[in-house]
N, C-alpha and C positions, 0 to 999 in steps of 0.2 A: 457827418462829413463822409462823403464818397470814398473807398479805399479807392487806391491807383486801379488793384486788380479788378475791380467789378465798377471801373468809371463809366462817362457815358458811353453809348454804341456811336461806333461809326458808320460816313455814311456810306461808308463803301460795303457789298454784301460781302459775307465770312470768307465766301472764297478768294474773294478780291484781294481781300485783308489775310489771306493766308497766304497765296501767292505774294504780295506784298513784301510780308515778312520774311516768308523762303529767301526771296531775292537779296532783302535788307542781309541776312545768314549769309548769304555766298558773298557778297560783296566785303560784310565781314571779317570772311575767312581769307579773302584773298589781300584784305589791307593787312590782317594777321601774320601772312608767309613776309610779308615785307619786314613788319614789326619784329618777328622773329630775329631778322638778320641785321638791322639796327646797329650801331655801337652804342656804347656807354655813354661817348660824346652827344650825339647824334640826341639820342632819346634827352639827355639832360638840358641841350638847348631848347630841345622843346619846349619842355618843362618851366623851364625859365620864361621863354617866350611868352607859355600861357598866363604864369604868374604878369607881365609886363601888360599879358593883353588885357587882362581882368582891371588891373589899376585903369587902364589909359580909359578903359570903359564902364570904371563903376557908377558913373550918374544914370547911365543906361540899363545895367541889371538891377539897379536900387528904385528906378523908375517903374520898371516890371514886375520887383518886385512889390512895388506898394499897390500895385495894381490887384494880386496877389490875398494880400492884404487885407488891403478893402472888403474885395471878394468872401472873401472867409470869414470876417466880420458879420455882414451881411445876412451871411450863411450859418449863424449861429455858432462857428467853432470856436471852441474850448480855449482858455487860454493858455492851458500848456501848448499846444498844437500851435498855436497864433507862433509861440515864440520859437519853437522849432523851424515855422517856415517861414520868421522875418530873418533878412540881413543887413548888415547893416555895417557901415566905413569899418570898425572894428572887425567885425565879423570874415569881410572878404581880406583884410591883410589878415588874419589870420589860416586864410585857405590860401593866401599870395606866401607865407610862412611855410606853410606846411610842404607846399610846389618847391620851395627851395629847400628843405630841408629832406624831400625826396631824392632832390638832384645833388645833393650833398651824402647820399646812403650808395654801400656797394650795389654794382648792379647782380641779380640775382642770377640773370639767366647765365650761364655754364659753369655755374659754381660746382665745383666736384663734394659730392658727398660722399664718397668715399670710392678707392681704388685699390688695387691690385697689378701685378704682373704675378700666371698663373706659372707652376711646373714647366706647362709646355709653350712657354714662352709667350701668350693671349697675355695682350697687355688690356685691363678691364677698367670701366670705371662706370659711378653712376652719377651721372648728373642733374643740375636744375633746369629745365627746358618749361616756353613759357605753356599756359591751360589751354592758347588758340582762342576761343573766341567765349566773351565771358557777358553773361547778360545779367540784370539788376531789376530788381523792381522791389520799391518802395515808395513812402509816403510824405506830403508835405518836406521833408527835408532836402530844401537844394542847395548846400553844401554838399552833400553827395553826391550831385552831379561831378561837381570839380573834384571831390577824393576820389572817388573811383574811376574817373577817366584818368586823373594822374596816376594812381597805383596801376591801372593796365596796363598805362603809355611804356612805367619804367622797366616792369616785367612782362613786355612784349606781346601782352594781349589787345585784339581789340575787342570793344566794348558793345552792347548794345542797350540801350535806358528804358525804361518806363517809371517815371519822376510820379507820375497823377495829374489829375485836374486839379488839383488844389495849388499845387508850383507852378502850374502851366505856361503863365507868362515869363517867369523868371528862368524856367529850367529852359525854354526857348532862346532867351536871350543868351546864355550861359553855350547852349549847344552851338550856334552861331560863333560865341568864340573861339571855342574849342575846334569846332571844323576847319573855321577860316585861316586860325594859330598853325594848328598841324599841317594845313597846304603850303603857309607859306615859308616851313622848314624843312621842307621836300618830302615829308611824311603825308601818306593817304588821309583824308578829311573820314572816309569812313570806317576808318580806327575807331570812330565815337558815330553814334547814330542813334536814336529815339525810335520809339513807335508809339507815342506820346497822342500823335495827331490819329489813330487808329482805335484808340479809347479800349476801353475794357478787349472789343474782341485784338486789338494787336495783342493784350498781355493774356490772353488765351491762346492766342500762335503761337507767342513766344514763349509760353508754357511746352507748347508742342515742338516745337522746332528741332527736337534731336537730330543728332546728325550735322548741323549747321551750330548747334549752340552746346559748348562742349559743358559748361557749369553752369546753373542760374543759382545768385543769393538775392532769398527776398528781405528785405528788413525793415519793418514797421511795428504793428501791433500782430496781438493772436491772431486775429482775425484774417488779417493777409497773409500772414508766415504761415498758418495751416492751409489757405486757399492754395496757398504757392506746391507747397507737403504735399500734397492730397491729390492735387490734380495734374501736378509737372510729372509730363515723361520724359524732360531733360534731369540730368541728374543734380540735384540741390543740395545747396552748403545751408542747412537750417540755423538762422539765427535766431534768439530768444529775449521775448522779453526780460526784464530784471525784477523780480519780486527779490528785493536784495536786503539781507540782514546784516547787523551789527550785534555781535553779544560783549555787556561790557560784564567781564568778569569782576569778580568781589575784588582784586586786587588794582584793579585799574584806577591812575589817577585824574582826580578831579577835571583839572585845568584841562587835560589831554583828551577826555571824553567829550565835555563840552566844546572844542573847537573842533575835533572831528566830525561828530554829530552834525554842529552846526554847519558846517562845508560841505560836509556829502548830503545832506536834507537841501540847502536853499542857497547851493552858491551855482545851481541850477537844475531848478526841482523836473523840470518837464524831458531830463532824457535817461537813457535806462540804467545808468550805476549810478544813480543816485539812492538813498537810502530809500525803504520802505519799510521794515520791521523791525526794532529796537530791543533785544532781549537783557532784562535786569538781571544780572545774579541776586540773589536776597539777599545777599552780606554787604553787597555794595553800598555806599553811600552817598552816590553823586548823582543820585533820582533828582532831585530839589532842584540843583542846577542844574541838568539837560532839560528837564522841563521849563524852568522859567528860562533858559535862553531861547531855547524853541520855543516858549510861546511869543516872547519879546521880538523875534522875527516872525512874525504871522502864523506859523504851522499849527494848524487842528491837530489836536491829541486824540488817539481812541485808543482806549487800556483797558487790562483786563480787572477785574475784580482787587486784586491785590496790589495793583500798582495805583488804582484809584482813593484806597483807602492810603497811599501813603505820600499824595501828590502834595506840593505843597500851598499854602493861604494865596489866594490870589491867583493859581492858575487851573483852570477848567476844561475839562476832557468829557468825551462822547464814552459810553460802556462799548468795547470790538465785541464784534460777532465774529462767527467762522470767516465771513465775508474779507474784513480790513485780514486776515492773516494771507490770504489768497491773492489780495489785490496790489498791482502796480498802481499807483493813487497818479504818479508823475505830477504831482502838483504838491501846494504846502501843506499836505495832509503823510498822516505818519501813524503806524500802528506802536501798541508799546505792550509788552509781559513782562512780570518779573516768574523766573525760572529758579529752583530749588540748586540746579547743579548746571557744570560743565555738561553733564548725558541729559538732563533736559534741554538744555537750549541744542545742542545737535540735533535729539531729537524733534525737536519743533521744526529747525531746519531742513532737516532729511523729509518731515513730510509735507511743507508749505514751497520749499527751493524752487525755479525754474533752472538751477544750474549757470547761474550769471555769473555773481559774484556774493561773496561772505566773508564780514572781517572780525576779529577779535581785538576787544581794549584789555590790554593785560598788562602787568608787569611778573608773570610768573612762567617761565620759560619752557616748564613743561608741560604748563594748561596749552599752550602758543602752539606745541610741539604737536603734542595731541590735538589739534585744531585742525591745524596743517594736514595732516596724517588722513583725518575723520572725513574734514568737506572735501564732496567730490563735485563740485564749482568748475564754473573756466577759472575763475582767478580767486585765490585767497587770500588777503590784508591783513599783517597786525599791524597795528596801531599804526594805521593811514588809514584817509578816508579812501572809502568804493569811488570815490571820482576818476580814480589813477586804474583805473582799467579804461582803458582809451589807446587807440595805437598811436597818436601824437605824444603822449604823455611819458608813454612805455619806449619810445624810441623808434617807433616805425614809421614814422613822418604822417600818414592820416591812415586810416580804415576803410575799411569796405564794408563791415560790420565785427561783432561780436558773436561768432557762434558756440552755441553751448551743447552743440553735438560732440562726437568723439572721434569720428572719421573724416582724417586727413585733416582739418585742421580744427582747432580748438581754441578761445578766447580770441582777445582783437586778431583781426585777419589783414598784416600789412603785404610786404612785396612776396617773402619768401610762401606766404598761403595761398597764392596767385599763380602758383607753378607747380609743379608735377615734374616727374624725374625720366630719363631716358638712360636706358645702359648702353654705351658703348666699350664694340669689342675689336681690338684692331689685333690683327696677325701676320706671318710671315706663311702663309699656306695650309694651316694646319687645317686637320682633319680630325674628327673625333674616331676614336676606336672602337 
């Protein structure tokens, strides 16, 4: 399947499509100074509006999207990928959820992060002011159209998309509500904008765009996240795959490993905190059982030497190579070791991590402690499954992604990741000496 960044050409030539996109940039910027000045009210009706407008119209993006669908079918893609860019009645009141539970979170922009009045009477403060104009490009998933137009709307950015050829029909549909919604709340349509119809070279402008485009986050697989890295002279929030582990320590209980296991593997294998590496302490004894429950839900096993000799009658595993400890599988496939200690399973993780997420099955408070302490993760778990790195989950009403960089922001990225800070200094004349 086509990544969004290197879709088809369009048929306007590079300059056209550069010019184009500039233009798309200023128009941006200037729905942005509007956004900026917004209330709390103001932005929330919004919000609400779009949630209202998605219902009133979901036979129409459900239509687009099976179009979508099809397409992708057709097209040989993969059925993690299929499920990531179907939606579905569920699906959208879940994004109609998440819009109200935005419009239900403080509003971020002028929140004081900290102040002062100085000696010489400079009263100081530093506050949240919103990024100005925030671009996206990713793949297949058009629920993210709607989370990140809503997380801009609330924290006063506007938006600019590149969904891919793969959402094409649906994220059109979707942009259409969103434009027409925001008009008719007195808020600019192009607050939200695409370069969707510009194909590959719009998300090479819009790679370039500095100037006009103050953040771009790309969020898909490696392949587009390092296209985005490599070649953006706008400056980028790198989000990351999840090669994400579980170590169940020797004290970990039965019951609690296997319903973990089972939840972060296959209560939705195809997106990125879902498990993919499984580390056995050797003392532990609830190999028998996370195996036969995982295999009793469909998941391919691949284990190392030592876990293979101790699997139990009836359930059937592949010999891992270097390969499964490396690999995001996003599907019902699952690596598994068993590890001598606490410092082997770290270190397995320290040299196989993407830096996503890593959790521990323990009942021993200081193994937990020392977990905590060791992984340097966006998010670390005990005894929860990797699903609960998610910004709806965690409190942040939706996401824009997960990055597993370390500047400015780190793990799900909800409203307050969406802002930047401005000092303000107010005086009665002074002068420095």
């Amino acid at each position: 399947m086509e990544s969004p960044a290197l879709g088809s050409a369009a048929a306007d030539t590079a300059v056209d499509v550069e010019a184009a996109v500039n233009a798309m940039g200023d128009r941006a910027r200037a729905a942005s100074r509007v956004l900026a000045r917004a209330n709390r009210a103001w932005k929330d009706r919004a919000l609400r509006a779009i949630g209202a407008a998605l219902k009133a119209n979901e036979a129409q993006v459900l239509a687009a999207n099976a179009k979508d669908l099809e397409a992708g079918r057709a097209n040989g893609t993969s059925t993690a990928l299929l499920d990531r860019l179907a939606l579905t009645p569920a699906r959208i009141d879940g994004l109609v959820d998440a819009l109200e539970t935005l419009a239900g979170l403080p509003d971020p922009v002028g929140n004081v992060v900290r102040g002062q009045t100085l000696p010489n009477g400079l009263r100081v403060r530093q506050v949240n002011v919103p990024m100005g104009v925030v671009a996206a490009i990713y793949e297949a998933r058009p629920n993210v159209t709607v989370d990140i137009a809503g997380l801009a709307l609330k924290s006063g950015n506007a938006v600019i998309l590149r969904g891919g050829s793969a959402a094409a029909h649906t994220n059109a549909a979707l942009l259409d509500i969103l434009r027409d919604t925001l008009d008719s709340v007195g808020l600019p349509a192009d607050a939200v904008q695409s370069v969707d119809a510009y194909g590959r070279e719009g998300a090479n402008a819009l790679m370039k765009a500095r100037g006009r485009v103050d953040v771009l986050i790309p969020r898909g697989g490696r392949e587009l996240i390092q296209n985005v890295v490599l070649n953006s002279t706008v400056p980028v929030i790198e989000t990351g795959e999840g090669n994400v582990h579980i170590f169940i320590d020797a004290s970990a209980d039965e019951d609690m490993a296997v319903e973990i296991l089972v939840n972060a593997k296959t209560q939705r294998p195809s997106v990125c905190n879902t498990v993919e590496t499984v580390l056995m302490h050797r003392d532990s004894t609830v190999l028998p059982a996370v195996a036969r429950a995982l295999a009793a839900r469909g998941v391919r096993l691949h284990v190392d030497g030592r876990t293979m000799a101790a699997l139990p009658d009836g359930v059937s595993a592949e010999p891992a190579t270097e390969y499964d400890w490396a690999t995001e599988y996003m599907d019902l496939e699952i690596a598994v070791a068993t590890v001598d200690s606490l410092d082997d399973a770290l270190a397995h993780i320290r040299r196989w991590t993407t830096g996503h997420t890593e959790a521990i099955i323990t009942n021993d408070l200081a193994n937990a402690e020392r977990f905590i302490a060791e992984i340097d993760s966006a998010a670390v778990m005990v005894n929860a499954s990797t699903r609960f790195t998610d910004g709806g989950e965690l409190g942040l009403g939706a996401e824009v992604g997960i990055s597993t960089q370390k500047l400015h922001a780190r793990g799900p990225m909800g409203l307050s990741e969406l802002t930047t800070t401005k000092w303000i200094v107010q005086g009665e004349g002074q002068v420095r000496g």
